[in-house]
MDAnalysis code that builds the backbone (N, CA, C; Angstrom):
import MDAnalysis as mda
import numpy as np

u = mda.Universe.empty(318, n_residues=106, atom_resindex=np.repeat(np.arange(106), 3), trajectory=True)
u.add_TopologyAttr("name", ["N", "CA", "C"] * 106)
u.add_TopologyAttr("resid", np.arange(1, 107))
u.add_TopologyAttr("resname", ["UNK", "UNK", "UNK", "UNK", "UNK", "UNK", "UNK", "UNK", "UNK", "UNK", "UNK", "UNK", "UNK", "UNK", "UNK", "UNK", "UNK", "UNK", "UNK", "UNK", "UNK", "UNK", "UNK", "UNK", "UNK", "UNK", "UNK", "UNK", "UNK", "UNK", "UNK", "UNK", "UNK", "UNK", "UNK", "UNK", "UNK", "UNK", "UNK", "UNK", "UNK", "UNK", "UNK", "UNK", "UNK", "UNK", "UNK", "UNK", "UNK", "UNK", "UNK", "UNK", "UNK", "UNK", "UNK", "UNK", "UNK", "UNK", "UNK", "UNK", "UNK", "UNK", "UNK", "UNK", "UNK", "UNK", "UNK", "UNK", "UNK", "UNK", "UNK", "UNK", "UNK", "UNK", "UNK", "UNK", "UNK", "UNK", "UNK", "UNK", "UNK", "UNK", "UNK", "UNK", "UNK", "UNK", "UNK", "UNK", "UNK", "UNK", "UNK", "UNK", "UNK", "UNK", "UNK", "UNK", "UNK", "UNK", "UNK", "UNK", "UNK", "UNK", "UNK", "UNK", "UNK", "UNK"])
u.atoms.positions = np.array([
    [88.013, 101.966, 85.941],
    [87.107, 102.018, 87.063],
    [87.773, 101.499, 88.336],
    [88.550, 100.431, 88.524],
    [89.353, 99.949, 89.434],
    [90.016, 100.924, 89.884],
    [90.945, 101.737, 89.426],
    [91.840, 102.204, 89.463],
    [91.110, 103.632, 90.193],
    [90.074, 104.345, 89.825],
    [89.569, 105.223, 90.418],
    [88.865, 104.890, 91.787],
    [88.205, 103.566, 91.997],
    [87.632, 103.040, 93.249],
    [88.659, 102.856, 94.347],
    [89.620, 102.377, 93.614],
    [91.422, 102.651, 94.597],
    [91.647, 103.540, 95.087],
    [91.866, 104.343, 94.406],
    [91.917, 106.248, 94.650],
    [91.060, 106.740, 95.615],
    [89.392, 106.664, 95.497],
    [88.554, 106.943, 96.164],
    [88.660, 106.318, 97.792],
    [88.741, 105.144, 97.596],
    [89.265, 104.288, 99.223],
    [90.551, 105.028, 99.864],
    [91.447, 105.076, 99.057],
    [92.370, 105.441, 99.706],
    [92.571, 106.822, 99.921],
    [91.828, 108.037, 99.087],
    [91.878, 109.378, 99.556],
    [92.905, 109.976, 98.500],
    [93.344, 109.380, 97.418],
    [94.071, 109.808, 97.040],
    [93.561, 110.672, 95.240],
    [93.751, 112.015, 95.572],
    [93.193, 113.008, 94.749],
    [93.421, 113.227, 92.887],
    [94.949, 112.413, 93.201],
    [95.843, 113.166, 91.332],
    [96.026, 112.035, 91.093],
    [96.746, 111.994, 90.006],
    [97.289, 111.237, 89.379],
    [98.623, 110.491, 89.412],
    [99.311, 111.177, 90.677],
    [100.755, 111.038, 91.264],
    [101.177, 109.642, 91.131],
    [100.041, 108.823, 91.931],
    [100.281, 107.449, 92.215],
    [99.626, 106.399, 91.243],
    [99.070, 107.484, 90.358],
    [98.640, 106.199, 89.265],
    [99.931, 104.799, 88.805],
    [100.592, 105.199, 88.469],
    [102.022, 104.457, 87.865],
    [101.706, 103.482, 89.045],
    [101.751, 103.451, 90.139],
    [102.349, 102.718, 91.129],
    [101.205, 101.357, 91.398],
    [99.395, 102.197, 90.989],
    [98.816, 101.553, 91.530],
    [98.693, 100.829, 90.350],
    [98.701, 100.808, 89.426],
    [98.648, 100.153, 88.009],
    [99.068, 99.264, 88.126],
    [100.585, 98.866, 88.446],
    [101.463, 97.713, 89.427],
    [100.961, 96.891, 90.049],
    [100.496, 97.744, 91.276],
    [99.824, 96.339, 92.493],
    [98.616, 96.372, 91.269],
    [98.214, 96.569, 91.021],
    [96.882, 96.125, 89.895],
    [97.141, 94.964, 89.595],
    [98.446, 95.227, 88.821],
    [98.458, 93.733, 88.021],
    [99.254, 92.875, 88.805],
    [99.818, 93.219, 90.134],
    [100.387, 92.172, 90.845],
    [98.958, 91.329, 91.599],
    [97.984, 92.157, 92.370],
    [97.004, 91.603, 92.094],
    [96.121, 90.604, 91.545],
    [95.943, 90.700, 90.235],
    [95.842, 90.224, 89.483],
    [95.816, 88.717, 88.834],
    [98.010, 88.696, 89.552],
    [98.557, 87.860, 89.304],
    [98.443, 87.122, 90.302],
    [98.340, 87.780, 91.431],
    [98.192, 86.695, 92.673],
    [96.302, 85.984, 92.954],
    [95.636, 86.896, 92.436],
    [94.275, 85.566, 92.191],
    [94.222, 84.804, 91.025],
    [94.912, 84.934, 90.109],
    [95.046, 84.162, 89.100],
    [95.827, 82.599, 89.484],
    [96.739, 82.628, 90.575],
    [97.531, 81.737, 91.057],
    [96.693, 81.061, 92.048],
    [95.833, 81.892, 92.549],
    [95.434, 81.175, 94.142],
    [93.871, 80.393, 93.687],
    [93.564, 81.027, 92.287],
    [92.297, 80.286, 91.648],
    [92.692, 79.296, 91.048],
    [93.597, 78.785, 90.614],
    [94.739, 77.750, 90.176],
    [93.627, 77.417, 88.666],
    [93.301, 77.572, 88.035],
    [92.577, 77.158, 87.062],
    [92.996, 78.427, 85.594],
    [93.020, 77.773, 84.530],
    [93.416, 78.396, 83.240],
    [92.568, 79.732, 82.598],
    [91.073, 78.838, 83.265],
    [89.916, 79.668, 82.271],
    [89.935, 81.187, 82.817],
    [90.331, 81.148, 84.143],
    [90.423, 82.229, 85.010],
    [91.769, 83.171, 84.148],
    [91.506, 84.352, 82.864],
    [92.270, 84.916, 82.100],
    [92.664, 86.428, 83.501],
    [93.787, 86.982, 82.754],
    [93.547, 88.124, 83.472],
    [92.693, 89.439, 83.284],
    [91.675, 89.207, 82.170],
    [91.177, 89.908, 81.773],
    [89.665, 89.431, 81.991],
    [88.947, 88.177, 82.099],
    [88.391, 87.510, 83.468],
    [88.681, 88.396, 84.995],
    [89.517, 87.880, 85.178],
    [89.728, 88.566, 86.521],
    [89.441, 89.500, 86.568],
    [89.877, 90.367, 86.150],
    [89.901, 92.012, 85.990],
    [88.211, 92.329, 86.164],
    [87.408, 91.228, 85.139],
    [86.260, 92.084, 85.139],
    [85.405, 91.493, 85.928],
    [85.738, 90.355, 86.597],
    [84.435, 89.574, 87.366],
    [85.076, 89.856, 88.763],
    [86.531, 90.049, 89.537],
    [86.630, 90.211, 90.582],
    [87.414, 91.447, 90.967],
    [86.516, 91.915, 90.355],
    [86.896, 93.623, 90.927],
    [87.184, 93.677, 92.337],
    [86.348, 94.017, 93.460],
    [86.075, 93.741, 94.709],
    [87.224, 93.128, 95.408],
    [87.881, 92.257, 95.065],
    [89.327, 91.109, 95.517],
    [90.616, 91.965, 94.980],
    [90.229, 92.316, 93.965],
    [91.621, 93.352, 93.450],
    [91.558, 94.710, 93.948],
    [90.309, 95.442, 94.226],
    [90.364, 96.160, 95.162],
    [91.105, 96.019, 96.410],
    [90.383, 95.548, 97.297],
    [90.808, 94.947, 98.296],
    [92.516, 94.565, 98.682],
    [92.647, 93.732, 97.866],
    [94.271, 93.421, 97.652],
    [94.759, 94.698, 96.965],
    [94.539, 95.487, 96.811],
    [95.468, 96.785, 96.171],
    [95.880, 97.682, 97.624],
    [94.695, 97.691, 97.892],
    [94.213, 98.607, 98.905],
    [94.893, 98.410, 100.202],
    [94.880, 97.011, 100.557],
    [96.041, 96.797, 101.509],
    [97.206, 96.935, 101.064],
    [97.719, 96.535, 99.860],
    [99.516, 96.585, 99.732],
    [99.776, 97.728, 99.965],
    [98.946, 99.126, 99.489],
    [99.096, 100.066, 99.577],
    [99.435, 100.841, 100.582],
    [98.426, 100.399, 101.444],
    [98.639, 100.891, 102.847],
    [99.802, 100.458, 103.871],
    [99.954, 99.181, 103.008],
    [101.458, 98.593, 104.178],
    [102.517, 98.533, 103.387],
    [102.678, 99.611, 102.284],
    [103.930, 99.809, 101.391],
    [104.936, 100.325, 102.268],
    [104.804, 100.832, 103.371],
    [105.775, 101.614, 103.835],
    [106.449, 100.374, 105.202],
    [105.241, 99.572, 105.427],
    [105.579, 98.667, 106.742],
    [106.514, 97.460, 106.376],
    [106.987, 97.456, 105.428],
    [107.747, 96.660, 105.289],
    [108.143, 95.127, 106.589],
    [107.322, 94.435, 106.569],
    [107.823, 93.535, 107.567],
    [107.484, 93.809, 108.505],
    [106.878, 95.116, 109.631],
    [107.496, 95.651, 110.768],
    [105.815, 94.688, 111.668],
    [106.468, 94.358, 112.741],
    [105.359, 93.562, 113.642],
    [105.108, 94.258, 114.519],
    [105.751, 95.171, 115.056],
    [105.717, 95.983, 116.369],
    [106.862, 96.779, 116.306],
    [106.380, 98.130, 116.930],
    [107.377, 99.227, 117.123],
    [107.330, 99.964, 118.645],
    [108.230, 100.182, 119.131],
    [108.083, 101.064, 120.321],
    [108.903, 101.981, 120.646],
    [108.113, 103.600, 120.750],
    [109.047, 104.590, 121.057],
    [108.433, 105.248, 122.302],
    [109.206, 105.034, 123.625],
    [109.069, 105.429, 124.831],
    [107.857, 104.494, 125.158],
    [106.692, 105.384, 125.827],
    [105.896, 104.913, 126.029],
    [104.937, 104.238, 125.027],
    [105.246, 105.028, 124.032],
    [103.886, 104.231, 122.974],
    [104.518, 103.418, 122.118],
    [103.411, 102.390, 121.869],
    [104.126, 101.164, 121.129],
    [102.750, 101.200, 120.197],
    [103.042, 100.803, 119.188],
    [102.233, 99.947, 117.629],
    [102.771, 98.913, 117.299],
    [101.582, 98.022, 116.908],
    [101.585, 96.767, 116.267],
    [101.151, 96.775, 115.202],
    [102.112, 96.212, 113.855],
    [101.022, 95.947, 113.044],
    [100.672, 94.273, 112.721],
    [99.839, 94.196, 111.601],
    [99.589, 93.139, 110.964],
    [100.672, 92.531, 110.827],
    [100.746, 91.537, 109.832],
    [101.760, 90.552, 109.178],
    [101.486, 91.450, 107.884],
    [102.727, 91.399, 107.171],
    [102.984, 92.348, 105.973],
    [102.256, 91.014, 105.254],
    [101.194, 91.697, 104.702],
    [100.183, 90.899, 103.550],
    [100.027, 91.601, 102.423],
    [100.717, 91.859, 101.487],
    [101.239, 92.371, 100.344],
    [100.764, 91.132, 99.691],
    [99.719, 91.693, 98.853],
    [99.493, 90.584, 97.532],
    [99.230, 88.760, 98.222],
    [99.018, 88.856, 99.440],
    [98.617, 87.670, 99.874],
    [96.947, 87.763, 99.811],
    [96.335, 86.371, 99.534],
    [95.084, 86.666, 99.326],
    [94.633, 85.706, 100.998],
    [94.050, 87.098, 101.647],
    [93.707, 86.989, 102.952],
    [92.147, 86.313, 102.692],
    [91.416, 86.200, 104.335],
    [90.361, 85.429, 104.199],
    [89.069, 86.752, 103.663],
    [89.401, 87.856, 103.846],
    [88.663, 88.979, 103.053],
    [88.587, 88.357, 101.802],
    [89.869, 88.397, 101.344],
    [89.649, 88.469, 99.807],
    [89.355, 87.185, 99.415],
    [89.429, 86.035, 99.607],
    [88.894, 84.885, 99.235],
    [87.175, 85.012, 99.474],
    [86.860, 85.717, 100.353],
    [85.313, 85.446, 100.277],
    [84.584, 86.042, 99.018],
    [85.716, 87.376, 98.471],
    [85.546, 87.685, 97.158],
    [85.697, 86.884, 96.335],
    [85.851, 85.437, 96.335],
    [86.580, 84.769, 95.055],
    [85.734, 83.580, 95.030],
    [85.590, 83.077, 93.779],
    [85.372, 81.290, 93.849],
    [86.214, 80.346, 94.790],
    [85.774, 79.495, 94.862],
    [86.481, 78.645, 95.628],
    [88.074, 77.996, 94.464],
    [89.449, 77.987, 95.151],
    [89.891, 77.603, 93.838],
    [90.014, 76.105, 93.426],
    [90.594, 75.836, 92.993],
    [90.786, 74.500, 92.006],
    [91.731, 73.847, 92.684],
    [91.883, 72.767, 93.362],
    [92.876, 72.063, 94.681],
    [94.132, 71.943, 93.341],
    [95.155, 71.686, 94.321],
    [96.385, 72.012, 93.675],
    [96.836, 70.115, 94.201],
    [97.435, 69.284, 93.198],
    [98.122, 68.184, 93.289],
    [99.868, 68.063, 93.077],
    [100.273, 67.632, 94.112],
    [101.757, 67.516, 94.178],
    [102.193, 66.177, 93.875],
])
């Protein structure tokens, strides 16, 4: 179901990019599993209670797979900016999807 709600957001029709999104899936995954800092939180937990956050985080890597890094570009007159490459970073979107996590001690 994830994997088709991906597809659907992003417009994308076949099966071409399945392999790829399967990946950020579980990179995903791996990155709210870290940022919830707590054990009970399985990835198979995850998977099924924060759909919505792994969406989300798919959905952007996806889109800035190609931006690699880039902050700004300019050719002649027209210039683009983008974001900060947020690949698998869990932005303030996706935390509002999430529990609050478990403070981390150093």
């Amino acid at each position: 179901m994830i994997l088709e709600d991906i597809k659907i957001l992003l417009g994308i029709r076949d099966d071409k990019e399945d392999n790829i999104l399967r990946i950020y899936i579980r990179k995903a995954i791996t990155a709210i599993r870290y940022y919830l800092n707590n054990d009970k939180f399985t990835d198979e937990y995850i998977k099924d209670n924060f759909q919505d956050a792994i969406i989300e985080l798919v959905s952007t890597a996806y889109r800035n797979k190609d931006n690699k890094n880039i902050k700004a570009y300019t050719e002649g007159k027209q210039s683009i900016t983008y974001k900060d490459n947020t690949n698998f970073t869990i932005t303030e979107d996706v935390a509002n999807l999430l529990p609050m996590p478990y403070g981390r001690f150093f």
